[in-house]
N, C-alpha and C positions, 0 to 999 in steps of 0.2 A: 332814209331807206336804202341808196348805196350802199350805206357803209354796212347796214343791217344786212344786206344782200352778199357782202363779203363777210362776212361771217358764219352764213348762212353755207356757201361753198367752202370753207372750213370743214366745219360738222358734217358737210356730207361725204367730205373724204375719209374721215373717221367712221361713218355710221356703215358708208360702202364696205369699209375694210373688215370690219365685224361681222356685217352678214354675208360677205363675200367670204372669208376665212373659215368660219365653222363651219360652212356647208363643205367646202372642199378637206378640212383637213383629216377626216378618217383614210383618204386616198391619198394623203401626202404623206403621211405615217407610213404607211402600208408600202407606197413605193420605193421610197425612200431607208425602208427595214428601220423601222424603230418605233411599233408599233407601241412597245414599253417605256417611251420617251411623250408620250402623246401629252401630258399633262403640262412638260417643260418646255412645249412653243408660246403655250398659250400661258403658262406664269412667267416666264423670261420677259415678253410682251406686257403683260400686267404689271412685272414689278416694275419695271423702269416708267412704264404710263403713270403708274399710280405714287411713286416716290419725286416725282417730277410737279406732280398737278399743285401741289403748295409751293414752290417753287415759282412757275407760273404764274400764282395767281399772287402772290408777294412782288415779282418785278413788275408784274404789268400793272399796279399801284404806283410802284416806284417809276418807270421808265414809259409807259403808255402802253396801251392794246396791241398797238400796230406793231410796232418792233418785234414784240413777242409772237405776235399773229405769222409773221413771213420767216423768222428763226425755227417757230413749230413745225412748218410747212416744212422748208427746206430740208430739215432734220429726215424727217419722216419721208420723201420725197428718196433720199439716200438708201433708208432703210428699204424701201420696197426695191426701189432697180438689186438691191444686194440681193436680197429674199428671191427674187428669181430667178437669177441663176445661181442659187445654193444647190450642192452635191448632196449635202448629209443633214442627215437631224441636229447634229453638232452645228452645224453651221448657218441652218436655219434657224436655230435657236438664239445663238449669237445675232442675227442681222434683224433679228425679231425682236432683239432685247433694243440695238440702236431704231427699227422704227417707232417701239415703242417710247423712245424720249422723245419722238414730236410729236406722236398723237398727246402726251402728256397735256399739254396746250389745246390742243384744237377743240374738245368737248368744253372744258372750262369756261376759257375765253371767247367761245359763243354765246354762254348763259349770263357770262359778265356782262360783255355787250350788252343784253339784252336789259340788262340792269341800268348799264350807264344810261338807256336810250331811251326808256320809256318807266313812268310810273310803277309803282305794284300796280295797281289796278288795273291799269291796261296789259302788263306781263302775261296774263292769264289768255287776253287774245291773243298776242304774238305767240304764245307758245304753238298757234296751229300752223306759222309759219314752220315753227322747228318741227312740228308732230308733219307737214308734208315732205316736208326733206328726208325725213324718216319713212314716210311711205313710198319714197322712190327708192331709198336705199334699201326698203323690205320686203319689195317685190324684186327691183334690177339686180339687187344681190346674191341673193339667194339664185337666179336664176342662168345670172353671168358663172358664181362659182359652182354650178352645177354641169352649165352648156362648157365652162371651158376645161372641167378635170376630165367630163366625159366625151370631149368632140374634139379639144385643139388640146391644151396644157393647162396643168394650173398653176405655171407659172406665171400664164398672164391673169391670175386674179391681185397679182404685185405691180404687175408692171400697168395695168387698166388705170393703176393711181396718179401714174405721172403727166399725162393730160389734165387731166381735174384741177392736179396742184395746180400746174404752170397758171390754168385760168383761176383758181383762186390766188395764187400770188398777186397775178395782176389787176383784178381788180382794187384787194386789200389795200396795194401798194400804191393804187393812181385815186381812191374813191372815200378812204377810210381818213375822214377828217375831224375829227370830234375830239373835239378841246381839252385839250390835256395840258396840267401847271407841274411840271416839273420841282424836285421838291430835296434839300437835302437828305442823305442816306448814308446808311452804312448796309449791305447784305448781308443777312446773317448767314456764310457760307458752313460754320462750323456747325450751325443745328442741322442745314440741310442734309451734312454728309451724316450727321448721326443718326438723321433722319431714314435715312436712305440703308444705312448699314441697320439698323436696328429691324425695317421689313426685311430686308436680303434675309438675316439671318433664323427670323418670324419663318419667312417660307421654305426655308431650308429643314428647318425643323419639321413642319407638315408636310414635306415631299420625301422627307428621307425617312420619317420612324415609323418603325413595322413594316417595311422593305426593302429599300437600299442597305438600311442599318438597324441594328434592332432599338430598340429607346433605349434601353440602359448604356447606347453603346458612346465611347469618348466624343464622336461626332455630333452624337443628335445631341447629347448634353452640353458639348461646349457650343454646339451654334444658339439652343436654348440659351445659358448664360451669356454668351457674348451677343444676344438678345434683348435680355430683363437692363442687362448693365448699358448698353448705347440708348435704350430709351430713358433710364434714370439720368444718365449724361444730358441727353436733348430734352429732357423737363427741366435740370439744374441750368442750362443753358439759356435756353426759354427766359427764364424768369428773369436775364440779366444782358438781354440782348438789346440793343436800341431801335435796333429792326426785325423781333422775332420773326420766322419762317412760317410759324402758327402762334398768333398770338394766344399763349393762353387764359387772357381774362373773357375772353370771346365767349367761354365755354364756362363761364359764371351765366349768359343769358338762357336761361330755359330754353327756348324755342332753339337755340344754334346746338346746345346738347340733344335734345331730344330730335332732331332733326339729323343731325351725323348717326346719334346710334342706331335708327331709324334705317337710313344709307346702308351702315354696315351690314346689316342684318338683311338689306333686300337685295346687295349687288350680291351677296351670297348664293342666295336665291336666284337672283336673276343668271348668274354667270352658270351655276350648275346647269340651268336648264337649256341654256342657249350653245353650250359647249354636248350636253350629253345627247339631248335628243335629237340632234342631225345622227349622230353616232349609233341613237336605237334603230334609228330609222333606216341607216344601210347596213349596220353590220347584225339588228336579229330582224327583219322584217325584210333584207335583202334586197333594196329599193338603191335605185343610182343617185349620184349625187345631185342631178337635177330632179328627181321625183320627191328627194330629201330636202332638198331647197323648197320646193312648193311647198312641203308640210310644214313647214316654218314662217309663211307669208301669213297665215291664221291670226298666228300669236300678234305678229306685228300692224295688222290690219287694227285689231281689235284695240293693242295698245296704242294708235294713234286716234282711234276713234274714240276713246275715252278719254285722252288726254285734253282732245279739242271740244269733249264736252265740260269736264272738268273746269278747264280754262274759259271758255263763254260763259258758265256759270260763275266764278268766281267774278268773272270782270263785270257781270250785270249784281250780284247781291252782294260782293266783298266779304265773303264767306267761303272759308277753304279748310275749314277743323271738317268736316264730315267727309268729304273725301278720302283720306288714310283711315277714317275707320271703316269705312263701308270697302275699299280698295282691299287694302292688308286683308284682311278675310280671305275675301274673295281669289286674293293669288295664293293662298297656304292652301284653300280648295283646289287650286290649278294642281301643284307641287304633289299633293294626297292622289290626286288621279291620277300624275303620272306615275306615282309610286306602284299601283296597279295593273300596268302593263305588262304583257305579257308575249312571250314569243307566237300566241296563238290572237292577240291582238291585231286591229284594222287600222289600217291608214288615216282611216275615218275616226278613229276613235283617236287615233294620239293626236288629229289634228283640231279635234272638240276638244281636247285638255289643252292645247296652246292658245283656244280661244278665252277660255276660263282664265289662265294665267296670264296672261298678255291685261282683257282687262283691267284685272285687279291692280296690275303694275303702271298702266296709264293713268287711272284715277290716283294712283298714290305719287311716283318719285317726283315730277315735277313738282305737285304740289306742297311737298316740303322746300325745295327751293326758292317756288313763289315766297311761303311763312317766313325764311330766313332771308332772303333778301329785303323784307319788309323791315326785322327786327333790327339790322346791322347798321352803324352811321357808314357815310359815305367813302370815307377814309379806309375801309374795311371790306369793301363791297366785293373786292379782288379774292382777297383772299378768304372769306368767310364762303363764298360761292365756292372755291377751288379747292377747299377743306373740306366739303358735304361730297363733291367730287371725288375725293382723296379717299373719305373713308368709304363710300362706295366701292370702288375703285380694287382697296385693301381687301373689303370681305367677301370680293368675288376674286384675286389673288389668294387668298388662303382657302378659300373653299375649291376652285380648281386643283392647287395643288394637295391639299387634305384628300378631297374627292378623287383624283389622280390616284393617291398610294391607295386609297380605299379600293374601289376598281379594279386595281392592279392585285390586289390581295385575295381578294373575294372571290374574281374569275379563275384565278389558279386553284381557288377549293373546290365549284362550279366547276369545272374544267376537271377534274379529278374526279368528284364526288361522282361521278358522268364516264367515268374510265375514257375520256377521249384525249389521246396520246398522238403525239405530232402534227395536230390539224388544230388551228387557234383562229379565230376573230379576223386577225393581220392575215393569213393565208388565204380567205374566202375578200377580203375590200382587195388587194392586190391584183387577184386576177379573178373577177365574179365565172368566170369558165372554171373556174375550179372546182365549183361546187356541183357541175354536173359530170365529174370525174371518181366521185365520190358518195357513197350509197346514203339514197335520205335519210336514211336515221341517223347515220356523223353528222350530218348538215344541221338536222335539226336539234341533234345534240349540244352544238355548236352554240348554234340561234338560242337557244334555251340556257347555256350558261351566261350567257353575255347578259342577256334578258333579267336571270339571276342575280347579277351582279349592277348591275345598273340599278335594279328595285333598290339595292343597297346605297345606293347613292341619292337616289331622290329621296328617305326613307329618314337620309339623315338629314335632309335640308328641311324637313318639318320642324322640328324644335326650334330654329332659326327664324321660319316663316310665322311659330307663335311666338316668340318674343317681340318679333315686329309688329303684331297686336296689340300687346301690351304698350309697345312705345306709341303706335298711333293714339291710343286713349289718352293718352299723357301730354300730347300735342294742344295745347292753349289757346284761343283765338283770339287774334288784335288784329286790331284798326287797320286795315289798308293805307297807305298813302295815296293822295290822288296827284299828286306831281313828279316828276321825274327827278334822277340826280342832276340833269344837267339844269335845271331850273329852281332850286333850291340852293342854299350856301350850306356847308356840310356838318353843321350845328345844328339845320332841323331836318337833319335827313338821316334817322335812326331811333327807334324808341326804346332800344334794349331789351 
């Protein structure tokens, strides 16, 4: 339970950083002048989090939990002291891409943990350990990056992390003892970077075509090609590595395929919602970033309360297939309401759609982890967890930055179609006195494109949110284990 307990302040550095971050960053665009940059803090962040998580969860197989555990930390630990005193969107973007190589680690190698530590069957309990660390992070964060963009800076929603760490370092490093057999290796360095360059240049693609550049243009087509070609590189690599980075026979077992596509399709979901709808909420309903923050505790109440239903149930019947199908529903209904919103919308109504979505998504992600941790032998446990991570990870990186240029295209039609000329979104979150400088009908003109253009976003994360129905049905049910990895030898610990 120490060492469980440092793990546990791991994830809460990460879980703080996310709900601390989107509540504040409509006000950090805005101050900062780069209101048309908004999509590139938060995929800069993502791509290095999410090209890192297989990475992770390949050494800390190789090298142990802890090493990895105090490297993520400190990494990340870097990136926020920079993140706070950044000048520019440039710059924040940059110091956002290095904290996101240590939260890489920190969400994974939590869930690993919890793997090494205890049974599947008991997994489903602890998971209310992680689902309460989540509701301190989904109240105090949202509330912290509210009180500090609006009463002190929101610089210190960066710098709030460096405390936290220090005490998660220390415990990980005096507490975190769990037996680990070091093992010959080689690191497959060269899948990693192929790895790594093949999303770089994935989201380059989705961030620049149809605004930065047009499609047809040399850019978006050679990042497209120099895309398809590093991923065909990192499969032919894959297959001849002695330590692949993702093993690809993993994704011969049913449950670990159906369980990543699963991932990709919700962290889509999930990331759109949790990136856009702080942003309805101060830039068309005109609310501060602390009234923005509360509307977002809903979602996350709801999704810890389902999670820790989900999980007491699965640990007393050892049944976890009806979950993602009754879940997945239920958040694509979340996703359709918010598409509905409207600049003549109540606070009270967007904050009944984050209930709805929040928890169709506590009944579902976890419990494809639970599935795949059951299915995977022991040997694997690292990285087959930090691969369903990964591809979560990716489909909420390409949907921000896709949704990003979407946004960004849409409002300027909005914005036009509306004849309102010199008065944008960025000019009303900058200085909310603004908008009593300026006659209600530009304001609401305003509120009403943005409003516009957003519908366009949630609108497209439907199609996403019904394939992930499809994949729940497709989800299989096997046998729980009832013993841990540490009590097994690693022959009967996987059933494929």
């Amino acid at each position: 339970m120490a060492a469980f307990l440092g793990s546990l302040l791991a994830l809460l550095l990460a879980a703080l950083d996310q709900t601390v971050v989107s509540t504040a960053l409509p006000r950090i665009a805005a101050d900062l002048h780069g209101f048309s940059d908004f999509s590139w803090v938060v995929t800069a962040y993502l791509l290095t989090s999410t090209a890192t998580v297989p990475l992770y969860g390949k050494l800390s197989d190789l090298y142990g939990r802890r090493r990895l555990f105090v490297l993520s930390i400190v990494i990340f630990l870097a990136g926020s002291a920079l993140c706070g005193v950044a000048t520019s969107m440039t710059q924040l973007t940059l110091f956002r891409a290095l904290q996101g190589l240590g939260a890489g680690g920190l969400f994974p190698l939590t869930l690993i943990a919890i793997g090494d530590l205890f049974s599947p069957r008991e997994r489903g309990r602890y998971q209310g350990y992680v689902g309460s660390v989540w509701a301190v992070a989904s109240v105090g964060g949202p509330l912290l990056g509210g009180v500090f963009t609006d009463d002190v800076s929101w610089r210190w929603i960066f710098w709030i992390n460096l405390p936290i760490g220090a005490l998660a370092l220390f415990v990980i490093w005096t507490q975190w003892h769990v037996p680990f057999e070091r093992r010959e290796h080689r690191v497959d360095y060269v899948g990693a970077a192929m790895l790594t360059s093949s999303v770089t240049c994935l989201l380059l693609v989705a961030a620049w075509g149809g605004t930065t550049y047009p499609w047809g243009s040399w850019e978006v087509v050679g990042a497209a090609v120099a895309a398809v070609s590093t991923l065909a590189f990192f499969l032919v690599s894959e297959r001849h590595a002695n330590e692949p980075i993702l093993p690809l026979r993993l994704f011969r077992l049913h449950t670990m395929a159906v369980a990543n596509g699963a991932a990709f399709l919700l962290g889509a979901a999930l990331f759109a919602v949790i990136i856009y709808v702080p942003l309805f909420a101060q830039g068309v309903l005109g609310y501060s970033a602390t009234l923005s923050g509360v509307l977002v505790i809903p979602l996350n109440f709801a999704w810890i309360a389902a999670s820790t239903l989900a999980g007491r149930a699965i640990t007393r019947t050892g049944r976890y297939r009806i979950f993602p199908v009754v879940g997945t529903p239920l958040a694509v209904i979340g996703v359709v309401l918010f598409s509905r919103l409207r600049a003549s919308s109540s606070g009270w109504e967007l904050a009944a759609d984050t209930i709805v979505f929040g928890a169709g998504m506590g009944l579902t992600v976890q419990t494809y982890v639970v599935a795949l941790q059951n299915a995977v032998p022991r040997a694997d446990l690292g990285v087959a967890t930090a691969t369903n991570q990964f591809f979560r990870q990716i489909g909420g990186a390409l949907a921000v930055a896709a949704f990003g240029t979407l946004l960004a295209s849409r409002l300027g039609t909005e914005l036009a179609r509306r004849s309102v000329h010199g008065v944008s979104p960025q000019t009303l979150l900058r200085s909310p006195s603004a908008a009593h400088r300026l006659s209600p009908a530009v304001v609401h003109d305003v509120h009403a494109a943005l409003a516009g253009a957003l519908q366009w976003v949630f609108l497209a994360t439907v199609p996403l949110g019904a394939a992930a129905v499809v994949a729940a049905f497709l989800l299989r049910e096997q046998p729980l284990h009832t013993e841990s990895h540490l009590e097994l030898p690693a022959e009967l610990t996987g059933t494929g």
